[in-house]
PyMOL commands that place a pseudoatom at each C-alpha (Angstrom):
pseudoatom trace, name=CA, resn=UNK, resi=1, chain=A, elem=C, hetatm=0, pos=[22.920, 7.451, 4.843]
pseudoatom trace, name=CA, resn=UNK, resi=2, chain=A, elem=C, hetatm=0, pos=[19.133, 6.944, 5.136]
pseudoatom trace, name=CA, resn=UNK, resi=3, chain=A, elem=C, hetatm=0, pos=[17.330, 8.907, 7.714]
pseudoatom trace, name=CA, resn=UNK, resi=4, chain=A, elem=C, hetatm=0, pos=[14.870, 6.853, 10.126]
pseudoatom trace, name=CA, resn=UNK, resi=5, chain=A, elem=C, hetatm=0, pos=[11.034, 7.769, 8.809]
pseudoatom trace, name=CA, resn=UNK, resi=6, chain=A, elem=C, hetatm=0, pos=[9.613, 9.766, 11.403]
pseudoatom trace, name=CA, resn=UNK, resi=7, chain=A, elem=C, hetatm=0, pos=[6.414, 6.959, 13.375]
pseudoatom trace, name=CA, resn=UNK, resi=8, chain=A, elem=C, hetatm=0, pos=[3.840, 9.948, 13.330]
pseudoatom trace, name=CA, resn=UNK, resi=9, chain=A, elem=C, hetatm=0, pos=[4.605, 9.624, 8.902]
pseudoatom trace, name=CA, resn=UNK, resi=10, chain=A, elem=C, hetatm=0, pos=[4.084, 6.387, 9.359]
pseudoatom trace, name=CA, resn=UNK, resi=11, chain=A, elem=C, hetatm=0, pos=[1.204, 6.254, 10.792]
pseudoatom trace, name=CA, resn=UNK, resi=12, chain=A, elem=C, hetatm=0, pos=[-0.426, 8.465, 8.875]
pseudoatom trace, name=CA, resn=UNK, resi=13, chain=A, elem=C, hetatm=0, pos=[-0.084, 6.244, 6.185]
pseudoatom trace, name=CA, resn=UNK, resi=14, chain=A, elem=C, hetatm=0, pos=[-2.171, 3.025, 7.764]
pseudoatom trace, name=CA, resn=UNK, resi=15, chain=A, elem=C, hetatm=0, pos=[-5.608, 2.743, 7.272]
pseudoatom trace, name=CA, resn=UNK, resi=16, chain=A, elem=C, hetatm=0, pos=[-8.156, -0.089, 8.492]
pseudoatom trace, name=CA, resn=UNK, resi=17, chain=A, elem=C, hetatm=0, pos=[-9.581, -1.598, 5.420]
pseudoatom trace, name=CA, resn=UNK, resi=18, chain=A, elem=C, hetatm=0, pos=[-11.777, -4.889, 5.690]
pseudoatom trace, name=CA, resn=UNK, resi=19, chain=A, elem=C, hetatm=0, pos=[-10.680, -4.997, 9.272]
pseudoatom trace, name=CA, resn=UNK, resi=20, chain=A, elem=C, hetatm=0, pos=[-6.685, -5.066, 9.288]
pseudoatom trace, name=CA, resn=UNK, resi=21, chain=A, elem=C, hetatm=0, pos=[-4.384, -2.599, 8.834]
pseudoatom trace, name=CA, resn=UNK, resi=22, chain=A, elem=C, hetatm=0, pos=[-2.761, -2.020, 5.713]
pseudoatom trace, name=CA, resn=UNK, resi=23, chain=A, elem=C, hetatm=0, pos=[-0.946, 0.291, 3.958]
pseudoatom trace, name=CA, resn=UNK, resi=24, chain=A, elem=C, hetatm=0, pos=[-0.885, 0.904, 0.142]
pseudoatom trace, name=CA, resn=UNK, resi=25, chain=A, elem=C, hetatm=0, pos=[1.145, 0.438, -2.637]
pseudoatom trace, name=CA, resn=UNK, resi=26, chain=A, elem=C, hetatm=0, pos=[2.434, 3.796, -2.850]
pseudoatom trace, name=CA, resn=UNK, resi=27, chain=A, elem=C, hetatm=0, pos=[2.375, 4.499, 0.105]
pseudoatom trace, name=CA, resn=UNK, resi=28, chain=A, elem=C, hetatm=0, pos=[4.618, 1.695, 0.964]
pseudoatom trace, name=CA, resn=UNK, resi=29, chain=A, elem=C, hetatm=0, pos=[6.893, 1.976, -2.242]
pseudoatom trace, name=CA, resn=UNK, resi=30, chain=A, elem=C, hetatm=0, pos=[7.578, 5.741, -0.784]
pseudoatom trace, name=CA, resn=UNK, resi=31, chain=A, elem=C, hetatm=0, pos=[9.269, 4.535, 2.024]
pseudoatom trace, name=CA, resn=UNK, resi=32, chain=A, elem=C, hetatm=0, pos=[11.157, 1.820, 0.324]
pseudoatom trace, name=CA, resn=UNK, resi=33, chain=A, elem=C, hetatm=0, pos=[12.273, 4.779, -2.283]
pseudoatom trace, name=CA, resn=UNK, resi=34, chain=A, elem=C, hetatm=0, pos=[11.204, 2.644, -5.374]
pseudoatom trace, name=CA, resn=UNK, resi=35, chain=A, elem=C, hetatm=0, pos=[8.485, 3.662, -7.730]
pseudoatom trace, name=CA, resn=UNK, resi=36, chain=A, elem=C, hetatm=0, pos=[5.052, 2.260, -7.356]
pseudoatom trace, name=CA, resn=UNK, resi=37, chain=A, elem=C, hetatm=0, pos=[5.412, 0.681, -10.550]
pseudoatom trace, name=CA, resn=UNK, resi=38, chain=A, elem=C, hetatm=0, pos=[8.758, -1.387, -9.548]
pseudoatom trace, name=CA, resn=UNK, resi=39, chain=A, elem=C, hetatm=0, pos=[6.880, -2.544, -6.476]
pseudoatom trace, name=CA, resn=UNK, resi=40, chain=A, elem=C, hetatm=0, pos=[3.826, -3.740, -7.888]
pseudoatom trace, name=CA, resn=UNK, resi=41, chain=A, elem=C, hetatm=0, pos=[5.779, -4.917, -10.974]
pseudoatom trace, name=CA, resn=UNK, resi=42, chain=A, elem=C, hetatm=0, pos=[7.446, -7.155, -8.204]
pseudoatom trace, name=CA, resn=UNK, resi=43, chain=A, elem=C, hetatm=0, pos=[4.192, -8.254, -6.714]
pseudoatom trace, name=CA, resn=UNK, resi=44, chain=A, elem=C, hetatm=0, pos=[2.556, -9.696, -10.059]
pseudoatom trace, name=CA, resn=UNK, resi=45, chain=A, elem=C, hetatm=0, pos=[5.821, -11.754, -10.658]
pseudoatom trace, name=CA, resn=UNK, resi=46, chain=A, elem=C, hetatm=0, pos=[5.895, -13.119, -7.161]
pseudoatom trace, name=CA, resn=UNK, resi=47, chain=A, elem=C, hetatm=0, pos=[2.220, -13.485, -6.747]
pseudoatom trace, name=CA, resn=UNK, resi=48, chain=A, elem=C, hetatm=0, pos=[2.430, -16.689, -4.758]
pseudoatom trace, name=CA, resn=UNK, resi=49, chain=A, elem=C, hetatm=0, pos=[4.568, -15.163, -2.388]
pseudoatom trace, name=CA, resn=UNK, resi=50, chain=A, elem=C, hetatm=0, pos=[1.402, -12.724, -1.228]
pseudoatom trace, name=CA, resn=UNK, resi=51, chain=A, elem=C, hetatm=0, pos=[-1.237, -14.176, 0.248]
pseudoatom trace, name=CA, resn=UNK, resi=52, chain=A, elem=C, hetatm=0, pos=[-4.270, -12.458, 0.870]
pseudoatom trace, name=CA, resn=UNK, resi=53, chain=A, elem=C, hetatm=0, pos=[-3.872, -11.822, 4.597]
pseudoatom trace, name=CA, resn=UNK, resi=54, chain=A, elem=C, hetatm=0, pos=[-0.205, -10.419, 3.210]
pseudoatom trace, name=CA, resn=UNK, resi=55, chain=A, elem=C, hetatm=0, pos=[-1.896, -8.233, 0.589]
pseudoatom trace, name=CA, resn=UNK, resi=56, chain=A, elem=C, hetatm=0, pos=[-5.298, -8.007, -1.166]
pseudoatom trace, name=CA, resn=UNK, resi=57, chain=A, elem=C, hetatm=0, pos=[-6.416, -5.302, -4.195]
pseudoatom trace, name=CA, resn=UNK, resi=58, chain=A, elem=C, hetatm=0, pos=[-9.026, -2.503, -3.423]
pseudoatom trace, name=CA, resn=UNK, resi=59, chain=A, elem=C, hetatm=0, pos=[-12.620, -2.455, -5.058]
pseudoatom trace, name=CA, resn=UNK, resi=60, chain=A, elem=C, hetatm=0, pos=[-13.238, 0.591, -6.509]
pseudoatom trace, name=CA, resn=UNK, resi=61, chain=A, elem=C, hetatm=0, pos=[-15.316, 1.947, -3.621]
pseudoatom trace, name=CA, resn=UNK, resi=62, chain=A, elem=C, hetatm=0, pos=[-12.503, 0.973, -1.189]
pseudoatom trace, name=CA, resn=UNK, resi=63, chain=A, elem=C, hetatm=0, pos=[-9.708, 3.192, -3.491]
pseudoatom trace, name=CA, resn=UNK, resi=64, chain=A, elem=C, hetatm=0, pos=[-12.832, 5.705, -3.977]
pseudoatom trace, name=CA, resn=UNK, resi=65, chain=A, elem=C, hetatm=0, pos=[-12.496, 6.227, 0.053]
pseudoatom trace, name=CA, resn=UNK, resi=66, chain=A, elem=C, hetatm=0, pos=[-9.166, 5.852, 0.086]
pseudoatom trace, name=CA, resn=UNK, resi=67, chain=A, elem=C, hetatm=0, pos=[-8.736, 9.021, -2.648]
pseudoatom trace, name=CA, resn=UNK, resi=68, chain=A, elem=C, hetatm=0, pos=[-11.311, 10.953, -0.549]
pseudoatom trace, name=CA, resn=UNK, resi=69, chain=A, elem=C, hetatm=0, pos=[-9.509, 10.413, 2.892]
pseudoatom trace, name=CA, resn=UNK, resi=70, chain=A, elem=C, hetatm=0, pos=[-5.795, 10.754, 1.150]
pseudoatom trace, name=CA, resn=UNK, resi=71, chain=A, elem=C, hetatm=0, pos=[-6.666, 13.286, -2.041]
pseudoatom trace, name=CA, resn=UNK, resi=72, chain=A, elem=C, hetatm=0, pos=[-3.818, 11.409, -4.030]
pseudoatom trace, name=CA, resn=UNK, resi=73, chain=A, elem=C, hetatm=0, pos=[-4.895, 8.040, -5.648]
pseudoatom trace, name=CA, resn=UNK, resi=74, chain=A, elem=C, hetatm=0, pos=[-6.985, 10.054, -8.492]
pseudoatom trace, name=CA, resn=UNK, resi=75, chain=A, elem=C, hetatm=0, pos=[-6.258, 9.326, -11.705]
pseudoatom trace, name=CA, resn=UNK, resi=76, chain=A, elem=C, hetatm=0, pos=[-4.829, 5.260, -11.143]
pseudoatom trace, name=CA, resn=UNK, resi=77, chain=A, elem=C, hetatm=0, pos=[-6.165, 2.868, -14.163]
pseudoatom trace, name=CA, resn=UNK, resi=78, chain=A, elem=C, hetatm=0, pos=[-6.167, 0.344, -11.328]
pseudoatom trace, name=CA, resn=UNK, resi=79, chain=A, elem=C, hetatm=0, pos=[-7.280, 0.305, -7.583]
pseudoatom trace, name=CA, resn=UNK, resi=80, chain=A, elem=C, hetatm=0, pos=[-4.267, 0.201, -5.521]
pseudoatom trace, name=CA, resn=UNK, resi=81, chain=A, elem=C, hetatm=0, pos=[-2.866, -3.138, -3.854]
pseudoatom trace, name=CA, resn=UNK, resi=82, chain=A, elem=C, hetatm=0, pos=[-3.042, -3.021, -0.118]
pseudoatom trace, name=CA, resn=UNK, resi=83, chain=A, elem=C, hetatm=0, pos=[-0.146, -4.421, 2.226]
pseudoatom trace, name=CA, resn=UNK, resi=84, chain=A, elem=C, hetatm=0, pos=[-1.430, -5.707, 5.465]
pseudoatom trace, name=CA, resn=UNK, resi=85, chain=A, elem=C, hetatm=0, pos=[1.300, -5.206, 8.439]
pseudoatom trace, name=CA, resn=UNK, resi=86, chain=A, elem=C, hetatm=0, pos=[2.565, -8.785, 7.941]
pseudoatom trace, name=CA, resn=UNK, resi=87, chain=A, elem=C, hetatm=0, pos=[4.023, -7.613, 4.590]
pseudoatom trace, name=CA, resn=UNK, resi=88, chain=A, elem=C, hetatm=0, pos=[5.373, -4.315, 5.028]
pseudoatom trace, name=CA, resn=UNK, resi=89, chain=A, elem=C, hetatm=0, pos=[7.649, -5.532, 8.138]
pseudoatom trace, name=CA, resn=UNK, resi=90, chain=A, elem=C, hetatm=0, pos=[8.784, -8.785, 6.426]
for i in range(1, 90): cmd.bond("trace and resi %d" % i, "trace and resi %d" % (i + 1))
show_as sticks, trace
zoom trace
């Protein structure tokens, strides 16, 4: 049986980014257990189904501030997606 996700993990998680709140891909596919890969994989096949006050890709200098603030996104050959709150709790 899954255990609830504790809010304060949660929240840690959520950043403001161009105004909204939004979580990123990994962050999000974390807590749906599922590699980042499946989710995103999911997300370019159902593109329509996202739109872009659902989700919206970094810049580089948004995932550049993201790595700084989270110390985990180095390395990615492409800035992460980001998942405003309408997505994550649909």
């Amino acid at each position: 049986m899954n255990e609830l996700v504790p809010q304060e993990v949660i929240e840690n998680k959520i950043f403001m980014i161009r105004g909204k709140k939004v979580m990123l891909d990994k962050d999000l596919a974390e807590l749906y257990e599922v590699e980042t890969k499946q989710l995103t994989r999911q997300v370019r096949r159902n593109i329509e189904r996202f739109p872009e006050d659902f989700m919206f890709r970094l810049t580089g200098d948004e995932s550049l501030r993201c790595q700084i603030g989270t110390s985990s996104y180095g390395g990615r050959r492409y800035p992460p997606y980001a998942f405003t709150e309408h997505t994550a709790t649909s």
